[in-house]
C-alpha positions as CSV (number, residue, x, y, z in Angstrom):
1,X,-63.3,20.0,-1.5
2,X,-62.7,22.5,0.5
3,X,-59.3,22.9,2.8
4,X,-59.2,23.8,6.0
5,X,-56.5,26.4,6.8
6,X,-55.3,27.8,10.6
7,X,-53.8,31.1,11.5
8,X,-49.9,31.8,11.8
9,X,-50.8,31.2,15.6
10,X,-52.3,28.1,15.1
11,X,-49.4,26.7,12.9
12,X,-46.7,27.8,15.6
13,X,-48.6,26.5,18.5
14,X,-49.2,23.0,17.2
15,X,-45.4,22.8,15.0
16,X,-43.9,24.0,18.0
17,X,-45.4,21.1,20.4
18,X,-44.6,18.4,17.6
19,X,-40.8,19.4,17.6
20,X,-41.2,19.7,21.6
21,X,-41.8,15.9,21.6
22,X,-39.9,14.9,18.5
23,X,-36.5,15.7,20.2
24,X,-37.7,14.4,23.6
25,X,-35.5,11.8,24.9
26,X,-32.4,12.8,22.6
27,X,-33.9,13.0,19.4
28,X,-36.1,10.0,19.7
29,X,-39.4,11.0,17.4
30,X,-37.0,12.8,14.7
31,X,-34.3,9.8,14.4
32,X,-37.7,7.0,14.2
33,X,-39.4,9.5,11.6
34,X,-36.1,9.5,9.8
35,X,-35.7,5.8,9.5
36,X,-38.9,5.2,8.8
37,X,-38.2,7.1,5.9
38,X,-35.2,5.0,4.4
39,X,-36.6,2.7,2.6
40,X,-38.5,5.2,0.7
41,X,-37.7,4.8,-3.4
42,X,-35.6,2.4,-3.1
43,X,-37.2,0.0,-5.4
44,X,-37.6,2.8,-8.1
45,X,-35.5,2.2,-11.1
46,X,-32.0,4.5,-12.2
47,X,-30.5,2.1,-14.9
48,X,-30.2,4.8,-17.5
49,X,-27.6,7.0,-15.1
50,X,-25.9,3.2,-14.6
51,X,-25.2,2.7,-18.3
52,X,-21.6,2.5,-18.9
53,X,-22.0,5.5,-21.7
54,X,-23.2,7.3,-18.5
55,X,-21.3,6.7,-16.0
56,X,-18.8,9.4,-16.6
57,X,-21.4,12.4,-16.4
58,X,-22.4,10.8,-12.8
59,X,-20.3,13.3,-10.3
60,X,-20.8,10.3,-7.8
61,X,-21.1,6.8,-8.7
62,X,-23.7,5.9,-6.1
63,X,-26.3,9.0,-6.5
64,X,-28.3,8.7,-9.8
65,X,-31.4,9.6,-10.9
66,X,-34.3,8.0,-11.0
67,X,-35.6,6.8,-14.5
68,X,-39.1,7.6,-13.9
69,X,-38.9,11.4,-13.7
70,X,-35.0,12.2,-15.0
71,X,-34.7,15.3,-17.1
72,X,-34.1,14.4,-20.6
73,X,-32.0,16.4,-22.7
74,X,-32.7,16.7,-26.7
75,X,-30.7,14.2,-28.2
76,X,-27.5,15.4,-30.1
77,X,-26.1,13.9,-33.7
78,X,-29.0,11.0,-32.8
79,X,-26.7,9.5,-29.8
80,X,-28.5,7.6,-28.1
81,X,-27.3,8.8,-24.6
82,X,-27.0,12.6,-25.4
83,X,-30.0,13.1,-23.8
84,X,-28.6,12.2,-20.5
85,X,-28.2,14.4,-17.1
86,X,-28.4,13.5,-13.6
87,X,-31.1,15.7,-12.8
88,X,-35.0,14.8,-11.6
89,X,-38.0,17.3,-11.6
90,X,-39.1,17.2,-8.1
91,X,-42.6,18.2,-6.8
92,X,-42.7,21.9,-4.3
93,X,-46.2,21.8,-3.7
94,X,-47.7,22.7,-7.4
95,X,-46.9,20.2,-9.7
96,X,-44.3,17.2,-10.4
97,X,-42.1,19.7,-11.4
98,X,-41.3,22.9,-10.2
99,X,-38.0,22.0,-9.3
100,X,-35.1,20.3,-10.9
101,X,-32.7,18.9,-8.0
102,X,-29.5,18.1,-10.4
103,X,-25.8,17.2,-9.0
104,X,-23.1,20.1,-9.7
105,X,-21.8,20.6,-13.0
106,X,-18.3,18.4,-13.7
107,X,-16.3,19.7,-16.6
108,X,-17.5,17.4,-18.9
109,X,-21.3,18.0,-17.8
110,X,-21.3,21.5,-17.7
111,X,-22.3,22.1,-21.7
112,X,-25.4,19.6,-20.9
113,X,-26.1,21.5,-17.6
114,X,-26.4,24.9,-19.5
115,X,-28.5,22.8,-22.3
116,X,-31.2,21.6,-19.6
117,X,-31.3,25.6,-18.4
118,X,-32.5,26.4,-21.6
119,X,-34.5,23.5,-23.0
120,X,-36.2,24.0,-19.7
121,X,-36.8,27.5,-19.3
122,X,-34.9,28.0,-16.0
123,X,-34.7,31.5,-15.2
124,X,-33.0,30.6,-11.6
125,X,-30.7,28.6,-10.1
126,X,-30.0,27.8,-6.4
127,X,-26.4,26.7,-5.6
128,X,-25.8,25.8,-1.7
129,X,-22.1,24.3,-2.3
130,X,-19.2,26.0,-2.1
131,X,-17.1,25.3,-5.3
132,X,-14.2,23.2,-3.5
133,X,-13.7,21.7,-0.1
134,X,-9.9,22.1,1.0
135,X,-8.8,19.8,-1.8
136,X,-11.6,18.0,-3.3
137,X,-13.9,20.3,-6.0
138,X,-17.7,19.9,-5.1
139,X,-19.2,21.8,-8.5
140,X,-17.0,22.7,-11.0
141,X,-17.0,26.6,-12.0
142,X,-19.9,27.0,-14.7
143,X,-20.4,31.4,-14.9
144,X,-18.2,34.0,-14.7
145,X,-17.7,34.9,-10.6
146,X,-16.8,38.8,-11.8
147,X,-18.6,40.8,-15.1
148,X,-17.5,38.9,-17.7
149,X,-18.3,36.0,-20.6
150,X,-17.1,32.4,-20.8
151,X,-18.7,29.9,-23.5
152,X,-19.4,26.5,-23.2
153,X,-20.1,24.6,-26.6
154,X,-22.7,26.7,-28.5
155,X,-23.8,28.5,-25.1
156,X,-22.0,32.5,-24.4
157,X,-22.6,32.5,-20.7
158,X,-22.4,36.5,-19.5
159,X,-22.6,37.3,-15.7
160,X,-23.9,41.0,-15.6
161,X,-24.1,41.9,-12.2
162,X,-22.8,39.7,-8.9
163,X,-24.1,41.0,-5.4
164,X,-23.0,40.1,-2.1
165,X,-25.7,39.7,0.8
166,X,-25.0,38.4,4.0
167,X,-24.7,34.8,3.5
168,X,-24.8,34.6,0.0
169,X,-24.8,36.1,-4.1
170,X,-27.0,36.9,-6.2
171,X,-25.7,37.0,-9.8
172,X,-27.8,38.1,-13.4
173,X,-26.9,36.1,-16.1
174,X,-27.1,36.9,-20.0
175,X,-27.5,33.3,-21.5
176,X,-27.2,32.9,-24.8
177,X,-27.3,30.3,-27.9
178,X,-25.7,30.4,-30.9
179,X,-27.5,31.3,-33.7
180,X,-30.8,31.8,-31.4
181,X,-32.2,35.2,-31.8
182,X,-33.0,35.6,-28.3
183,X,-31.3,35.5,-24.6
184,X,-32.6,34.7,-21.4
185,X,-31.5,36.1,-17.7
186,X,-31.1,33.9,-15.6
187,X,-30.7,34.7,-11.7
188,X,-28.2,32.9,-9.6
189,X,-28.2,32.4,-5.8
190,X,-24.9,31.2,-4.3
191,X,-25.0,30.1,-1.0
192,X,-21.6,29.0,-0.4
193,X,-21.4,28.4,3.5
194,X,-23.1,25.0,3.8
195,X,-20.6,22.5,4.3
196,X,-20.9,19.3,2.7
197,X,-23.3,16.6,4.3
198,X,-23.8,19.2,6.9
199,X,-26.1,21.7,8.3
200,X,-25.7,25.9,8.1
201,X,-24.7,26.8,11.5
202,X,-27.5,29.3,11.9
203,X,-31.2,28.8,10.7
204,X,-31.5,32.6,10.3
205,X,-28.8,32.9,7.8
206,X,-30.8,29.8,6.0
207,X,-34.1,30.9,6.3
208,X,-33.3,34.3,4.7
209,X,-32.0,32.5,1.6
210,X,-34.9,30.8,1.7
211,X,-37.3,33.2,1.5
212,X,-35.7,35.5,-0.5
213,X,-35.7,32.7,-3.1
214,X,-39.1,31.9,-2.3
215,X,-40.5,35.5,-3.0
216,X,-38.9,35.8,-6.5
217,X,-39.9,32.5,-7.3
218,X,-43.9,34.1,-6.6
219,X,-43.3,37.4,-8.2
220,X,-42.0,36.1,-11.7
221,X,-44.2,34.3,-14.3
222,X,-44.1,30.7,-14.9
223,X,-41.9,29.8,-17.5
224,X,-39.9,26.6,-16.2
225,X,-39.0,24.9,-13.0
226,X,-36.5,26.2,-10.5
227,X,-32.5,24.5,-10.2
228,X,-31.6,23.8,-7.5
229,X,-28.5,21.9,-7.1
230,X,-25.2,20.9,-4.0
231,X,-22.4,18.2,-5.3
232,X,-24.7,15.5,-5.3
233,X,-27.9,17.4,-5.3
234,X,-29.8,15.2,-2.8
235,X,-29.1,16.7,0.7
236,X,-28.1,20.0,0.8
237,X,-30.3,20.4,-2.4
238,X,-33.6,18.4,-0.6
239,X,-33.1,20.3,2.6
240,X,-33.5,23.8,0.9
241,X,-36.4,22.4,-1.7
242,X,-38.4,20.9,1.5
243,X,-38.0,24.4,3.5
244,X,-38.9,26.5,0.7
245,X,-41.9,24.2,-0.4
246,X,-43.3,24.2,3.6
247,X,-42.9,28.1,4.1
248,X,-45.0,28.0,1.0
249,X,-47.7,25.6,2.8
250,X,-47.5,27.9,5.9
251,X,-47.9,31.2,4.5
252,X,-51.3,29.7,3.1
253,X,-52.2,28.5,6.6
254,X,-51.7,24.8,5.8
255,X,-50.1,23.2,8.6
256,X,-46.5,21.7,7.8
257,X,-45.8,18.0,7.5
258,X,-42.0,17.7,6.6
259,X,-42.3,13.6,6.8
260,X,-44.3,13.7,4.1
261,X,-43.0,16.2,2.0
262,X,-39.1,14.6,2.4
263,X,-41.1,10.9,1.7
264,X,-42.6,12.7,-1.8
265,X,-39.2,14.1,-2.7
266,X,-37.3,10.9,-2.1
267,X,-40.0,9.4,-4.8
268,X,-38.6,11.7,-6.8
269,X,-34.8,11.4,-6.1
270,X,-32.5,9.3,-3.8
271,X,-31.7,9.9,-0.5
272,X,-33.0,14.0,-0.3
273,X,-32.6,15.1,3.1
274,X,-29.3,12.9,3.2
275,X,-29.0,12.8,7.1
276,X,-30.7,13.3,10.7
277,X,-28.8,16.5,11.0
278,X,-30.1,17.8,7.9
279,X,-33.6,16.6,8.6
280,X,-33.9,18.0,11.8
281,X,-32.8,21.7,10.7
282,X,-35.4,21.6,8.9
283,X,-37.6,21.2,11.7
284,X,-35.4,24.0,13.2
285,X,-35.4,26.3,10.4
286,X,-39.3,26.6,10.1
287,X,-39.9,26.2,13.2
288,X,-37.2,30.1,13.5
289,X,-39.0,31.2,10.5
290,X,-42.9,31.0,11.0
291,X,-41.9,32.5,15.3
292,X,-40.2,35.0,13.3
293,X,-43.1,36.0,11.1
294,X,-43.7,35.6,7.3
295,X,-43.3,38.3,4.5
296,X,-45.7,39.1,2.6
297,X,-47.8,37.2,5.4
298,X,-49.6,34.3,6.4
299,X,-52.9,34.2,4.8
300,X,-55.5,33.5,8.0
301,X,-58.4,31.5,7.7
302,X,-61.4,33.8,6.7
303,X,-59.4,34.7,3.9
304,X,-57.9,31.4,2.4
305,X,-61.0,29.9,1.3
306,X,-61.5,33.0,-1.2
307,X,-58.1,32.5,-2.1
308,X,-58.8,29.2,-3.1
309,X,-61.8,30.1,-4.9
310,X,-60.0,33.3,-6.6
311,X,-57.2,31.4,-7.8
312,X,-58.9,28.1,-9.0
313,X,-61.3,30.3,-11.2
314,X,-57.7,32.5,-12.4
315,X,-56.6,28.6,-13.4
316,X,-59.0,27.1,-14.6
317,X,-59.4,24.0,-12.7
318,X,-60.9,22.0,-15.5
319,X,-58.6,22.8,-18.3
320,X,-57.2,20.4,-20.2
321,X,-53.5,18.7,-18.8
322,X,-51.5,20.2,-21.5
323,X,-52.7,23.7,-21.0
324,X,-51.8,23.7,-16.6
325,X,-48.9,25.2,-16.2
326,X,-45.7,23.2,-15.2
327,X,-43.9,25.0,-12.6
328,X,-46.4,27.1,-9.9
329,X,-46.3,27.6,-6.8
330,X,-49.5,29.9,-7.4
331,X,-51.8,26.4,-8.0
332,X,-50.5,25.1,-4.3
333,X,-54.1,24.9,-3.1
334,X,-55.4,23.2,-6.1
335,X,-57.5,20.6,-4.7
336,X,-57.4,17.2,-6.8
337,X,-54.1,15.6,-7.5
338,X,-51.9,17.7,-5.6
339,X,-54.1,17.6,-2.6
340,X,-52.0,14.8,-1.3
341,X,-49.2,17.0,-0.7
342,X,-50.7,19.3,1.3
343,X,-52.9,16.9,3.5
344,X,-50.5,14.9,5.9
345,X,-53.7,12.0,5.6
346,X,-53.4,12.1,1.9
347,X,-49.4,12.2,1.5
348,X,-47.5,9.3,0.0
349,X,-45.0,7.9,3.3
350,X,-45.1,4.4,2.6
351,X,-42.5,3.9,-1.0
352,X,-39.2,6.0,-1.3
353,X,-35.7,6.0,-0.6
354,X,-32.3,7.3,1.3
355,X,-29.2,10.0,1.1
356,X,-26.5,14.2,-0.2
């Protein structure tokens, strides 16, 4: 099959004139999109983040993960319920999961979060919470904020280097288990300014995380999915997974469809983009992006059907399920089962669910 792709031009003009007429009227199109979207997951099942054993690791009662695509941690001493985490692999346009969208780390979740970073093969984690809001803690502290080690259970945790950019840290983390041979580095955005069930107050200062992530995501190799995770790890967290996976759409020359990419995350977890607000700046924030231009650049239509060829030979299209890779965002034009995520006729918009 082959995919028809359109110029940056293209993409602007036509995602331009759908937000145009979207927030005609005071938001009319965006607030119908958005509750046509609420009822989306809602019938999918969570009743292993409900068990009583569980409900302690659950930051809020309410938000849990659904049982179909939950991460599952190896079990410890053979508890049954040491495999637990509120945490889902979500799709971003490759496979079912190149992200995991988790709640932030309590105290007593914080050994199990640093578990699923390794038993997964994360290499980085996106954090768009501030630690505390006046007096209630969002995300309990889980790495060192200066140079330095702290353990948690059988995991040394070092934090190499911390940078400051202009909205947000980067950090390198040493991660280490005891008695393993080897370590991993880990890298660790920190974007601390977006409040809580709110919006960043400027798309630019969003869109720059964005795509900064977005970039190192391409240049490394595959090795595990993404983190990405708020308090809850459903609005803040599906806002920035839905941008990210779009500019990845765009810069192919695939036109955007952000209804269906929110309705395929909320298959995936409860209530991503938690509100209006949220689902609106995404609107905004791509809409900033693609008029400000894309690095390393949109790929135009005489050149995207070779880049579908080139990279569906480089991946072997016919290989057996166990031998495609996981987590790429390299296989987005794959056509076959992950065509429906980048056609807007061929998206899933009709089961799902609703909101953090």
């Amino acid at each position: 099959m082959r995919l028809q792709t359109f110029s940056r031009a293209q993409i602007l003009q036509e995602f331009d004139s759908a937000c145009q007429a979207l927030s005609a009227f005071n938001n009319r199109g965006f607030r119908q999109e958005f509750e046509e979207l609420s009822d989306v997951g809602k019938g999918l099942s969570s009743k292993v983040g409900d068990l009583e054993a569980n409900r302690e690791k659950n930051r809020y009662p309410y938000i849990l993960p659904y049982d179909h695509c939950r991460v599952r941690l190896s079990s410890q001493n053979s508890s049954p319920n040491s495999d637990y985490i509120n945490a889902n692999f979500v799709p971003g346009g490759g496979s079912e999961r190149d992200f995991i969208c988790t709640q932030g780390p309590m105290l007593n979740t914080i050994v199990d979060f640093w578990r699923m970073v390794w038993e997964q093969n994360v290499r980085i984690i996106v954090m768009v919470t501030a630690l505390r809001h006046k007096d209630m803690v969002l995300c309990d502290k889980y790495w060192s904020l200066q140079p330095g080690t702290v353990y948690h259970g059988s995991f040394q945790v070092t934090t190499m280097t911390r940078k400051q950019g202009p909205d947000y840290f980067t950090s390198t983390i040493n991660l280490r288990q005891q008695d393993c041979p080897t370590d991993r580095i880990i890298t660790h955005y920190h974007y601390p300014s977006w409040p809580d069930r709110g919006v960043p107050t400027d798309p630019s200062s969003l869109c720059a995380f964005t795509d900064q992530v977005r970039q190192h995501l391409n240049a490394i190799p595959r090795l595990g999915p993404a983190v990405v995770h708020c308090s809850a790890g459903v609005g803040r967290s599906g806002t920035f997974v839905t941008l990210l996976w779009l500019m990845q759409l765009c810069v192919r020359g695939i036109r955007p469809d952000i209804r269906a990419a929110v309705a395929d995350l909320r298959l995936h977890r409860m209530w991503m983009v938690q509100n209006l607000e949220q689902y609106i700046f995404v609107h905004q924030c791509l809409l900033h992006w693609i008029r400000g231009g894309a690095s390393p650049g949109f790929i135009h239509s005489e050149h995207a059907s070779h880049e579908v060829r080139r990279r569906n030979r480089h991946h072997g299209r016919n290989a057996p399920p166990h031998q495609q890779p996981q987590s790429t965002f390299h296989q987005i034009l794959q056509p076959g089962k992950l065509l429906r995520r980048l056609l807007p006729s061929s998206s899933p918009l009709n089961s799902g669910s609703h909101a953090s």
